[in-house]
DRENBA-965845 format. One record per residue: chain; x, y, z of N, C-alpha, C, O in turn; residue in one letter; residue number from 1. Coordinates in steps of 0.001 Angstrom, whole numbers, padded with zeros to 6 digits. Example, Ala and Ser with C-alpha at 12.3 -4.5 7.8 and 13.67 -1.06 7.14 Angstrom:
BEGIN
  unit      n_u      n_v      n_w     ca_u     ca_v     ca_w      c_u      c_v      c_w      o_u      o_v      o_w  code  pos
     A   013190  -005690   007800   012300  -004500   007800   013200  -003300   007800   014236  -003319   008465     A    1
     A   012850  -002250   007080   013670  -001060   007140   012900   000030   007870   013409   001138   008039     S    2
% end
This chain:
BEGIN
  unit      n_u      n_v      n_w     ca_u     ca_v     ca_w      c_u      c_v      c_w      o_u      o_v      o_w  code  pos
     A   082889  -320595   101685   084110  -319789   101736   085338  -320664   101556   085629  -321782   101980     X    1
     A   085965  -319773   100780   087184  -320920   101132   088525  -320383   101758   088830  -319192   101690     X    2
     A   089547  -321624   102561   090058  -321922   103509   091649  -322282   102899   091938  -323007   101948     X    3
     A   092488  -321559   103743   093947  -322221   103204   094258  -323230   104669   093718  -323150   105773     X    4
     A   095362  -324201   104172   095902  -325251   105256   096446  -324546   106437   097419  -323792   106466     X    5
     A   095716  -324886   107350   095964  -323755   108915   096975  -324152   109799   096451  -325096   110390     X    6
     A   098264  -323990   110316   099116  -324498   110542   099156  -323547   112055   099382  -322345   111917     X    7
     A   098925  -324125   113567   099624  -323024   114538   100799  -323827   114490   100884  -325048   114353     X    8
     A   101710  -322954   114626   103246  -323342   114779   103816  -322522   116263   103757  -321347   115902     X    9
     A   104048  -322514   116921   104907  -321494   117964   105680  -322722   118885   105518  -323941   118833     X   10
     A   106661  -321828   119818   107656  -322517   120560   106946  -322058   121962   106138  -321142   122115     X   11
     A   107398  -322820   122793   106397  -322951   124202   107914  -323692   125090   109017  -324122   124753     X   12
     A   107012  -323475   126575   108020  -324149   128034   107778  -325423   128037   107414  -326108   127081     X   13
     A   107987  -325758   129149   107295  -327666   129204   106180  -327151   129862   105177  -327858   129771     X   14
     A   106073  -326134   130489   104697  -325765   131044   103507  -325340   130503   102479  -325276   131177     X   15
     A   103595  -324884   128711   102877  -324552   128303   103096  -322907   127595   102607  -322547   126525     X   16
     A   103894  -322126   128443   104133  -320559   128245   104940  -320586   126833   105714  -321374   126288     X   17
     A   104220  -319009   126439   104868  -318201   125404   105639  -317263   125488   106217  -316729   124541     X   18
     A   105712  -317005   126506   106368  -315846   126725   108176  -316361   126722   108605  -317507   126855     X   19
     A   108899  -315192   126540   110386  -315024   126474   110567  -315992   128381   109833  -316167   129354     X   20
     A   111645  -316265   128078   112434  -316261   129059   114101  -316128   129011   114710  -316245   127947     X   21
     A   114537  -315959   129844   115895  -315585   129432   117016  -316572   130039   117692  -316498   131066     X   22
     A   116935  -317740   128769   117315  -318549   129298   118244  -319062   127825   117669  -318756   126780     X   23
     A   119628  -319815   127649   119753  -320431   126404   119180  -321316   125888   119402  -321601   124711     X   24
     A   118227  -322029   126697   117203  -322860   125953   115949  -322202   125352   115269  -322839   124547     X   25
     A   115695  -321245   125628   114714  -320669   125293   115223  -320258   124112   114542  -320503   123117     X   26
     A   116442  -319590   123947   116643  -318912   122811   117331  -320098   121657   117248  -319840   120456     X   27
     A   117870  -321138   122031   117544  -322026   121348   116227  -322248   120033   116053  -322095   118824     X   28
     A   115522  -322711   121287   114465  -323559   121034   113591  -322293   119909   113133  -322665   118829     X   29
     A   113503  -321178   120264   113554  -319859   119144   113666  -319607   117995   112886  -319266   117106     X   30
     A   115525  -319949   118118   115903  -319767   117031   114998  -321250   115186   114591  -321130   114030     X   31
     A   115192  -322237   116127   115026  -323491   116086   112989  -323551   114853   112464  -323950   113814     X   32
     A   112749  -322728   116267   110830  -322873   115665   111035  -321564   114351   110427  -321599   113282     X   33
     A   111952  -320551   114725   111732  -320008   113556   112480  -320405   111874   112189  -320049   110732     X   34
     A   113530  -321292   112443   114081  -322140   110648   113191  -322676   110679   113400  -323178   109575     X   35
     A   112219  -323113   110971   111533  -324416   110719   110178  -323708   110092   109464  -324335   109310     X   36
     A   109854  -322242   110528   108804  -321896   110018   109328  -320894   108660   108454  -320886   107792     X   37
     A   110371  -320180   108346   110999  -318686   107876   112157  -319155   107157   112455  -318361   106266     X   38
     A   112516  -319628   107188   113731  -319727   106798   114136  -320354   105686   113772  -321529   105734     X   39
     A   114839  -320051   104514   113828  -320515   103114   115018  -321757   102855   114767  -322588   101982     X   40
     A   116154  -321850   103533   116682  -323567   103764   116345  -324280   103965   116295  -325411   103481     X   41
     A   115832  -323575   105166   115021  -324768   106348   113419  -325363   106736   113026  -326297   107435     X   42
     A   112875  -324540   106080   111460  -324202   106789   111042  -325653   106154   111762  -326270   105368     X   43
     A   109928  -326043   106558   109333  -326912   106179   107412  -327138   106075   106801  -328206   106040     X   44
     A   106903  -325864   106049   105427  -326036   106172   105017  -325130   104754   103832  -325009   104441     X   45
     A   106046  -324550   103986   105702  -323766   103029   104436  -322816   102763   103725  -322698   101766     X   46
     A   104400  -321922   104523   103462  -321109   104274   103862  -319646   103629   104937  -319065   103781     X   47
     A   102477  -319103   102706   102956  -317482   102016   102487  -316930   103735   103057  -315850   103582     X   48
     A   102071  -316852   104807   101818  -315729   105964   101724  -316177   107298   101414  -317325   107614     X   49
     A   101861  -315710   107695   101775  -316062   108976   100937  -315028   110029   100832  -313878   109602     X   50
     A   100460  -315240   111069   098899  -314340   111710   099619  -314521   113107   100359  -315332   113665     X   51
     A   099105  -313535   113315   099803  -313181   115070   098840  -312006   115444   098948  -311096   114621     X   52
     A   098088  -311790   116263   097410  -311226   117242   098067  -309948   117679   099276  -309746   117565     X   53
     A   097111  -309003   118239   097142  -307495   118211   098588  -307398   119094   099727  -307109   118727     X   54
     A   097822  -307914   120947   099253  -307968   121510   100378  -308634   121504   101409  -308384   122129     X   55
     A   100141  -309535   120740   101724  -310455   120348   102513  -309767   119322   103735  -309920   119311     X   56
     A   101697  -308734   118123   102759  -307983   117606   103222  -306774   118870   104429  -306587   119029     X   57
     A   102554  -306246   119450   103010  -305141   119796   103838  -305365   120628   104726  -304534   120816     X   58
     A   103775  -306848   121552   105134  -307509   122311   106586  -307438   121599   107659  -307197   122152     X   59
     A   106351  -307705   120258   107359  -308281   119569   107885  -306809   118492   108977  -306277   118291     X   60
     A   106664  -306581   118052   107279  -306011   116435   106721  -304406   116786   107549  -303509   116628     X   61
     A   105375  -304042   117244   105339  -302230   117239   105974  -301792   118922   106408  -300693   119268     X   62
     A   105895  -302580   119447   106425  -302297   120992   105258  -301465   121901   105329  -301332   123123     X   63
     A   104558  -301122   121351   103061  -300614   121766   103463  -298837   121801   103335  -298135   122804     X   64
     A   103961  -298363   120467   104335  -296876   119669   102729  -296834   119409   102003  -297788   119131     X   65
     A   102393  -295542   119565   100897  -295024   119411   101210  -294708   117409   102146  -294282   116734     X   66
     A   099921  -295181   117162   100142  -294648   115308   100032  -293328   115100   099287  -292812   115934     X   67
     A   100608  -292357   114089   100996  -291247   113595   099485  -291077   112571   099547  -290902   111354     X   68
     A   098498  -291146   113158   097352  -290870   112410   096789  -289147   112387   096770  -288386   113354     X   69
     A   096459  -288917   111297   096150  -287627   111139   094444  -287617   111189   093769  -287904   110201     X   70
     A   094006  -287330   112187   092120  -287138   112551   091446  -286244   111440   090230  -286330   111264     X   71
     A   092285  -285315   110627   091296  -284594   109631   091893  -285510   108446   092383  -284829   107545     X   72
     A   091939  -286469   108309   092656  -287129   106834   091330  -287383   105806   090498  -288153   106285     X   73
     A   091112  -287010   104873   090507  -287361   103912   089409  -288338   103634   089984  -289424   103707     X   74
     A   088226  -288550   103372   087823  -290037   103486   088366  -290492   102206   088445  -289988   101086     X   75
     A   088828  -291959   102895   089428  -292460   102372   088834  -293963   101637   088493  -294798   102475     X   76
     A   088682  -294376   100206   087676  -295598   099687   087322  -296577   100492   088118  -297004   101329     X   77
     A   086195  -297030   100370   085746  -298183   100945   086130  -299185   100633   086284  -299519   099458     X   78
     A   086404  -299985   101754   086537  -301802   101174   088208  -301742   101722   088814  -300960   102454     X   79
     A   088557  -302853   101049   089774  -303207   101175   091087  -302232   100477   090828  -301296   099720     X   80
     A   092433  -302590   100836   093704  -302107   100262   094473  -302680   100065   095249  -302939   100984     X   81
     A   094694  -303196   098785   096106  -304048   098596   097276  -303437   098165   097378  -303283   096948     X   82
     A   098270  -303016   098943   099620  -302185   098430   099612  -302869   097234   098949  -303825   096832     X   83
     A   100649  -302059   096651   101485  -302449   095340   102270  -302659   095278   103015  -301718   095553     X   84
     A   103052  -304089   094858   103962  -304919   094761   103891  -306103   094875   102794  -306506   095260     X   85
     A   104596  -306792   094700   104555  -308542   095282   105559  -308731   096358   106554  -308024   096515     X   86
     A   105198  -309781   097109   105631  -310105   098444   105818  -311761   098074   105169  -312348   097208     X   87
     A   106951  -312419   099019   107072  -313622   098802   106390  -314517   100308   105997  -315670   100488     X   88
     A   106533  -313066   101355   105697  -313566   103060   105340  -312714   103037   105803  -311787   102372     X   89
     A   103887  -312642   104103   103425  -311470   104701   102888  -311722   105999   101902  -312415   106248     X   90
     A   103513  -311191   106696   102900  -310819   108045   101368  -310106   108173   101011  -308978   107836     X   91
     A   100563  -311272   108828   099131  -310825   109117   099139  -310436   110436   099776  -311055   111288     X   92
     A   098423  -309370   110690   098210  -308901   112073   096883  -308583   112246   096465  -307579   111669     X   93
     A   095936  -309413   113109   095181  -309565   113427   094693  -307930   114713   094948  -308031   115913     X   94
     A   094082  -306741   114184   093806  -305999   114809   092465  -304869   114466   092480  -303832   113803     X   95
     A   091429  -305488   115147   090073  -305291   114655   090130  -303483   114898   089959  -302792   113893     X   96
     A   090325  -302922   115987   089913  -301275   115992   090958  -300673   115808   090906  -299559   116329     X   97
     A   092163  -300937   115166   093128  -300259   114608   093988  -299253   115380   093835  -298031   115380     X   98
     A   095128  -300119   116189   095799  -299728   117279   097187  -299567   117342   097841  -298807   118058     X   99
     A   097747  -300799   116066   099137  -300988   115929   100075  -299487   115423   099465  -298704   114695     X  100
     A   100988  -299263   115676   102218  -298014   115909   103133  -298700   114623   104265  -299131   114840     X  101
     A   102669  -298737   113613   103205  -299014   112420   104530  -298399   112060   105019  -299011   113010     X  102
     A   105587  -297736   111549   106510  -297274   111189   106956  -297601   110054   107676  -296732   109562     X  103
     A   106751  -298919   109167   107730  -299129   107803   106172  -300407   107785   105467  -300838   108698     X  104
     A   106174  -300604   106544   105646  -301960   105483   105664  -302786   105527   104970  -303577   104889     X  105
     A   106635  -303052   106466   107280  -305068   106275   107835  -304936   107487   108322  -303901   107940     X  106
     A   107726  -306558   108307   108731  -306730   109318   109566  -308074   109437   109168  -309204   109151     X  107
     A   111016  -307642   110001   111657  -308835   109659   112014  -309420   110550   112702  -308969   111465     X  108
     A   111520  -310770   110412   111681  -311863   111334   112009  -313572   110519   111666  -314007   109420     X  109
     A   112894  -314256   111768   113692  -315158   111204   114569  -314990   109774   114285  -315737   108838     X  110
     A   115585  -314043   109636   115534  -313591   108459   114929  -313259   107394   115431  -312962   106311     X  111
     A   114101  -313293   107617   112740  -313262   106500   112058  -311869   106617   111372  -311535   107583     X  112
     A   112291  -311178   105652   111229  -310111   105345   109566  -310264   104929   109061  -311036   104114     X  113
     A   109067  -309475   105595   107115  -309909   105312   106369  -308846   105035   106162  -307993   105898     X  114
     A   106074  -308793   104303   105030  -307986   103808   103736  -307418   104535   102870  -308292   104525     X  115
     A   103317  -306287   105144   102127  -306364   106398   100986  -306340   106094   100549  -305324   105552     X  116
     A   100584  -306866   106214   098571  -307157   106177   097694  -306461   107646   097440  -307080   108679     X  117
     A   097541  -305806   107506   096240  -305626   108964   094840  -305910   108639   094350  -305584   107558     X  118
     A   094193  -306512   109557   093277  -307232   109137   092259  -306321   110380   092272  -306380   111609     X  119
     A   091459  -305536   109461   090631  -305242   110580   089345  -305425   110603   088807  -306378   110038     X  120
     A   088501  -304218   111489   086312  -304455   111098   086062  -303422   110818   086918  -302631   110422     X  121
     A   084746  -303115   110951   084338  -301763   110814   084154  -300591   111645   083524  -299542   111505     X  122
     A   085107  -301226   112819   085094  -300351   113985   086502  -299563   113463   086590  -298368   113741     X  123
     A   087701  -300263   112645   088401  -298971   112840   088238  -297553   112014   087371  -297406   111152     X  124
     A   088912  -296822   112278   088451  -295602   111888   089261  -294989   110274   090038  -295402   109412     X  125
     A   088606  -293982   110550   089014  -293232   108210   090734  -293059   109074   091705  -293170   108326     X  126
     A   090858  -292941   109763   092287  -291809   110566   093716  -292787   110444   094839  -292637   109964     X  127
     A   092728  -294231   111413   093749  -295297   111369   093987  -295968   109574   094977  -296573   109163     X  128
     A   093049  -295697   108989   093185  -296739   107532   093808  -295742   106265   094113  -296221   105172     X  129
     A   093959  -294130   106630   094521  -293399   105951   096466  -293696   106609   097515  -293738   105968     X  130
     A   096239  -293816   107830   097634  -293768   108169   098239  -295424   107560   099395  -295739   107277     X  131
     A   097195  -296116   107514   098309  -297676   106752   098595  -296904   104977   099635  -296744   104338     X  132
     A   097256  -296602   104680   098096  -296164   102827   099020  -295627   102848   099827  -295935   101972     X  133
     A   099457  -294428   103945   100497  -293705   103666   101490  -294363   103621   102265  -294238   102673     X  134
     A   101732  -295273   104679   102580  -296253   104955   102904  -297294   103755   103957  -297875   103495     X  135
     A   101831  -297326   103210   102292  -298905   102154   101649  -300066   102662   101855  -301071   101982     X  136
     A   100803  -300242   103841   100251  -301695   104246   099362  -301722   104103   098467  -300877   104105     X  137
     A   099429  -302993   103900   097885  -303543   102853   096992  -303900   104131   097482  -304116   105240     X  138
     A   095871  -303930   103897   094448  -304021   105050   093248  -304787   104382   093019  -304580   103191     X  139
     A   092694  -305416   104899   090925  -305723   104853   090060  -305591   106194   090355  -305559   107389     X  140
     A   088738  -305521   105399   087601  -305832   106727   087036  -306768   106230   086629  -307128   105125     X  141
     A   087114  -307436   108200   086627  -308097   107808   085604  -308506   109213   085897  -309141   110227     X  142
     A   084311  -307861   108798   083913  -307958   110034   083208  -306566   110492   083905  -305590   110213     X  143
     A   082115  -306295   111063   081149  -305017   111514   081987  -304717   112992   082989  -304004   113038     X  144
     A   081344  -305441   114261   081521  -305118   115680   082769  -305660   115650   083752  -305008   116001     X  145
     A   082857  -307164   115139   083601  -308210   115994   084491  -308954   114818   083953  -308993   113712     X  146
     A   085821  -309559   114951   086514  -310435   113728   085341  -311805   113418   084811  -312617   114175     X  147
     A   085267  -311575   111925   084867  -312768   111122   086086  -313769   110944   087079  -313535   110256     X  148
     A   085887  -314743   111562   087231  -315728   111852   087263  -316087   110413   088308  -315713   109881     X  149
     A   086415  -316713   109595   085763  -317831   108432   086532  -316106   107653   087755  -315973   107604     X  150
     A   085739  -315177   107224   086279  -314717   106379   087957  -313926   106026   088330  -313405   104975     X  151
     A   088594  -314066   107132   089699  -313633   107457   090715  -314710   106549   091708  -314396   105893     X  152
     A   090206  -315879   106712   091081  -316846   106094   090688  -316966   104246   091452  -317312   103345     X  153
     A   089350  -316575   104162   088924  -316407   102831   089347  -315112   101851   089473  -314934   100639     X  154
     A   089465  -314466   102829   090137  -313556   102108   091862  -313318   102196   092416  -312295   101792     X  155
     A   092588  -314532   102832   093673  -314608   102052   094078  -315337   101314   095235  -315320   100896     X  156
     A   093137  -316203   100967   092755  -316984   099851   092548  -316156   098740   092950  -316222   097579     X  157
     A   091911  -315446   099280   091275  -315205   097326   092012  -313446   097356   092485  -313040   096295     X  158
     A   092037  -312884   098110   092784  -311455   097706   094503  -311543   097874   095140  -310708   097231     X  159
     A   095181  -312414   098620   096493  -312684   098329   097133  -314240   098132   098282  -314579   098418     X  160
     A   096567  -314690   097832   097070  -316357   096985   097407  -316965   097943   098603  -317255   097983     X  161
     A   096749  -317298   098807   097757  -318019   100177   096967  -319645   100570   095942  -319965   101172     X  162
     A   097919  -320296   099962   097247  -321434   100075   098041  -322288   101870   097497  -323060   102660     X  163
     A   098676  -322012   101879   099060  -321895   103325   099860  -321366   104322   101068  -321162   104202     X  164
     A   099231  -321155   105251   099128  -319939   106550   099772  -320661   107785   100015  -321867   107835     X  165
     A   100026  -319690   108832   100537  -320418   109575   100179  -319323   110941   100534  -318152   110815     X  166
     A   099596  -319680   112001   099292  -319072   113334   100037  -319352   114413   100197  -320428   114989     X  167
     A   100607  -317975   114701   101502  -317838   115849   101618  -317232   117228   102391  -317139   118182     X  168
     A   100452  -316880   116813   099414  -316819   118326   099361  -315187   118565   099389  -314499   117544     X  169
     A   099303  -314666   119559   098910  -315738   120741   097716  -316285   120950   096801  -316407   120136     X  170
     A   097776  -316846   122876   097042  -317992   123297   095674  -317480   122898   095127  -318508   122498     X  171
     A   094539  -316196   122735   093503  -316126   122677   093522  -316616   121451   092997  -317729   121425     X  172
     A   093965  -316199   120262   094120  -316127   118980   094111  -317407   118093   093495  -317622   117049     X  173
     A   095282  -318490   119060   095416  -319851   119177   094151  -320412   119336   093668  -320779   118266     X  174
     A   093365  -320624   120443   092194  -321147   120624   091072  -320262   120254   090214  -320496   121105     X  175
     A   090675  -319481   119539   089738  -319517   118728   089693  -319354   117946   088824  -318546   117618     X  176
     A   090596  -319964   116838   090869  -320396   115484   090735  -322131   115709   090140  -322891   114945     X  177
     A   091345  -322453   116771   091167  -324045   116583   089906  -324656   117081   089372  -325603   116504     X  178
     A   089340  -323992   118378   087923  -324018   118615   087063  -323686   117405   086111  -324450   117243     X  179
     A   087147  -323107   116887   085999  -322902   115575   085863  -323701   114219   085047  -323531   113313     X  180
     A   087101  -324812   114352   087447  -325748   113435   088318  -325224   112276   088264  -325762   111170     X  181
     A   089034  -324287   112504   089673  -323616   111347   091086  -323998   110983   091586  -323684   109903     X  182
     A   091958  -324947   112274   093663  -325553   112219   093354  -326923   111727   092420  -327714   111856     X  183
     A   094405  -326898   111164   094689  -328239   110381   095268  -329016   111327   094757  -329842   112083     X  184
     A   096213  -328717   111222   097599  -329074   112384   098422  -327787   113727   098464  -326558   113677     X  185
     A   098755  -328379   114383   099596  -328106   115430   100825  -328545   115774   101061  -329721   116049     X  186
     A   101962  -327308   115777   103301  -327869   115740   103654  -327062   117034   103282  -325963   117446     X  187
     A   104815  -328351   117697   104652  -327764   118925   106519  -327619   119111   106980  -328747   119289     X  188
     A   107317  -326827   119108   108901  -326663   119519   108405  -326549   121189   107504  -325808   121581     X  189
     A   109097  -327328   121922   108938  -327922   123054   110350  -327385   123468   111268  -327991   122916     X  190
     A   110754  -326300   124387   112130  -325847   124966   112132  -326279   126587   111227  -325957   127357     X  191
     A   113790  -327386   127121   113248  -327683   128003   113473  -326834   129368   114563  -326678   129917     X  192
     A   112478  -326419   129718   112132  -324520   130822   111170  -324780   130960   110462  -325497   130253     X  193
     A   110872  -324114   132153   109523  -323822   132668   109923  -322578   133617   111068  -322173   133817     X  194
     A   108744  -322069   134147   108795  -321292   135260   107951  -321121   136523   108369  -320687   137596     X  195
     A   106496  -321590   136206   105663  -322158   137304   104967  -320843   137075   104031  -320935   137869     X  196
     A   104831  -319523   136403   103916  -318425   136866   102883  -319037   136441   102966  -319786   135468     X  197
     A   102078  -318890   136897   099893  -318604   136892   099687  -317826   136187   098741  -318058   135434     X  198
     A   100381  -316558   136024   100045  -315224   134768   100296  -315183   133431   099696  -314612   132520     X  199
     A   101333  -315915   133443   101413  -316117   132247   100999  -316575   130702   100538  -317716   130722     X  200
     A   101029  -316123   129658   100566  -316107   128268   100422  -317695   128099   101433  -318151   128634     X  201
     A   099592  -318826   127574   100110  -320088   127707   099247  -320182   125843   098332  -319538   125328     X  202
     A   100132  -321309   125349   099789  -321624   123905   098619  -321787   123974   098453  -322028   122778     X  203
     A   097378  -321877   124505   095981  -322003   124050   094867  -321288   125303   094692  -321858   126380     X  204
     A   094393  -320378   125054   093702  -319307   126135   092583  -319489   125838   092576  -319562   124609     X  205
     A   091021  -319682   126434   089854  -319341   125783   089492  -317908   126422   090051  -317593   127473     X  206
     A   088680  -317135   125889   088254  -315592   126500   087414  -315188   125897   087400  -314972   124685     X  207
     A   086324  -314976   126917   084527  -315004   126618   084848  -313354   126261   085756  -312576   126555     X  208
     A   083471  -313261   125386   082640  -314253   124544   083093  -314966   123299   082433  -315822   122710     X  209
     A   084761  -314356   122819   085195  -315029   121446   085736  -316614   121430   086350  -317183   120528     X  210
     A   085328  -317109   122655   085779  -318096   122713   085453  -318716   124098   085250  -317976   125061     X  211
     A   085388  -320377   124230   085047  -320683   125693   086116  -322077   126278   087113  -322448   125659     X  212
     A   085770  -322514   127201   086751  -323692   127702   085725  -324799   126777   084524  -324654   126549     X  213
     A   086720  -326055   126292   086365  -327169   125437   087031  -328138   125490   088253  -328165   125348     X  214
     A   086712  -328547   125583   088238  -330524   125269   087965  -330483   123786   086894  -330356   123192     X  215
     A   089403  -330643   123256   089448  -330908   121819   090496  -331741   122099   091092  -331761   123176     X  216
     A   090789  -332593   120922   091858  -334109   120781   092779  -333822   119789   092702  -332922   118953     X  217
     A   093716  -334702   119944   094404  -334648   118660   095367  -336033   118377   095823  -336657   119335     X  218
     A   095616  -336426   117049   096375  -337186   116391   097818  -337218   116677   098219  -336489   115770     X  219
     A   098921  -337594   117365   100372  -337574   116549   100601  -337436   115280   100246  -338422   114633     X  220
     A   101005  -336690   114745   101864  -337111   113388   103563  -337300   113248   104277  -337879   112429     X  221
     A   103826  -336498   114489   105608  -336771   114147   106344  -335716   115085   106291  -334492   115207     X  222
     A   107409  -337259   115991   107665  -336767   117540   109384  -336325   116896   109809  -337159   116096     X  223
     A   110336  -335133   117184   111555  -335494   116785   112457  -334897   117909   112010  -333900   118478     X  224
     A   113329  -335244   118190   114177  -334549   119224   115284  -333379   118223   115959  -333810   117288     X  225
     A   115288  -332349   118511   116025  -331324   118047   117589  -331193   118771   118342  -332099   119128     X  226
     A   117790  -329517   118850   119386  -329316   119197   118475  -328834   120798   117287  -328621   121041     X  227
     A   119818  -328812   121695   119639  -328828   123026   118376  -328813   123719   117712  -327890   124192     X  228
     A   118168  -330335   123651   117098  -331033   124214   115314  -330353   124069   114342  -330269   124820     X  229
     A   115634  -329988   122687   114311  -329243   122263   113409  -330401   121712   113876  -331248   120950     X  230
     A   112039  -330412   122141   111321  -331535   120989   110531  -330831   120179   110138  -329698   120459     X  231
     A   110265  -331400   119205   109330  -330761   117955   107902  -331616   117803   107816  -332574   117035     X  232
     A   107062  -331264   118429   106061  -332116   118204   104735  -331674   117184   104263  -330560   117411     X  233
     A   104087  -332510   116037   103197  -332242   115698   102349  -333053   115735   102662  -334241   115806     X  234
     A   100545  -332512   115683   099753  -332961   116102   098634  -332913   114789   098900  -331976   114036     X  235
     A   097332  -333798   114317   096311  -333607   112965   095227  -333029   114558   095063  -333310   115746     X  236
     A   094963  -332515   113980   093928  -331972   115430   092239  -332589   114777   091696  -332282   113716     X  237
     A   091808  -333411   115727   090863  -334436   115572   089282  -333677   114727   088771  -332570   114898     X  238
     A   089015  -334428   114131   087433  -333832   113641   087776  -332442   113015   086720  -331816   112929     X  239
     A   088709  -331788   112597   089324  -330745   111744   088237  -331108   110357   088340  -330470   109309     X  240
% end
């Protein structure tokens, strides 16, 4: 199968957390990870998509809106859907039984408009995959019960040209893409906050059975100090 250059990129506490805080360093350090990933001045990893996980969109981008699916809809072709048009980003959303509260095609983040991909299995249903055509968003399966990690990345290789990607979590999502040997690198926007919760979302989660606890290593490649005391750290993540 083949594989585009796997990049997790996200902004984190000194403690490890993903989650918001409401703090000006946080929103800093934010603004900061997203020029660096979006921003067509600034960016610097030159990925066509970026992948983010069921509940990290619905944190961020559907707000957890139930989808406008119609239960008597048509059957609708097998296989995959690629809207029509060209896209210069696209937002991948990682959501196997088809849950996301969709509303429009594209979502915009870091100034950047993206094109939507849902990536699902064969668990979701004719109801949910009639309501993305109507919409305009493009979809694959990939996968019967459970996500095919290996083919998820192969098929944005070969059905949308994406020679590199970029993962933005979250933490389950994070660690079992890098547990399975699939990240290249790891970039880390370092904001300086913490908060001490135990509950909280943290950049790398394992969660049985898609994933388990592991020691994995990694390389430096390049330490930099940013704007208000943000660091940018990246890492070659070992035996990749």
């Amino acid at each position: 199968m083949q594989k585009p250059y796997v990049t997790i990129h996200t902004h984190t506490s000194l403690d490890g957390k993903i989650n918001a805080m409401d703090l000006p360093e946080f929103r800093s350090a934010s603004r900061q990870y997203q020029e660096l990933s979006l921003d067509p001045d600034k960016q610097i990893f030159n990925i066509q998509g970026f992948l983010n996980g069921r509940i990290t969109t619905d944190d961020n981008m559907t707000h957890y809106r139930k989808p406008e699916v119609n239960e008597n809809a048509p059957l609708v072709p097998e296989g995959d859907f690629i809207a029509e048009g060209d896209a210069s980003m696209y937002y991948v959303s990682i959501d196997p039984s088809g849950k996301l509260g969709w509303q429009q095609n594209y979502v915009t983040y870091g100034n950047r408009e993206s094109h939507i991909i849902e990536v699902l299995t064969e668990q979701a249903s004719n109801a949910y995959k009639d309501f993305l055509r109507r919409l305009g968003i493009s979809y694959f399966i990939a996968g019967e019960e459970t996500l095919d990690k290996a083919l998820v990345l192969h098929k944005l290789v070969t059905l949308f040209g994406m020679e590199r990607v970029m993962i933005g979590g979250g933490g389950t999502l994070n660690w079992t893409y890098l547990q399975n040997g699939f990240v290249d690198e790891v970039s880390i926007v370092m904001a300086p906050i913490a908060d001490g919760d135990p509950d909280m979302q943290t950049l790398f989660m394992a969660r049985e059975p898609i994933s388990t606890i592991q020691p994995i290593s990694f390389s430096l490649l390049d330490v930099r100090q940013l704007e208000d005391s943000t660091v940018w750290l990246r890492y070659k993540v070992n035996n990749s």
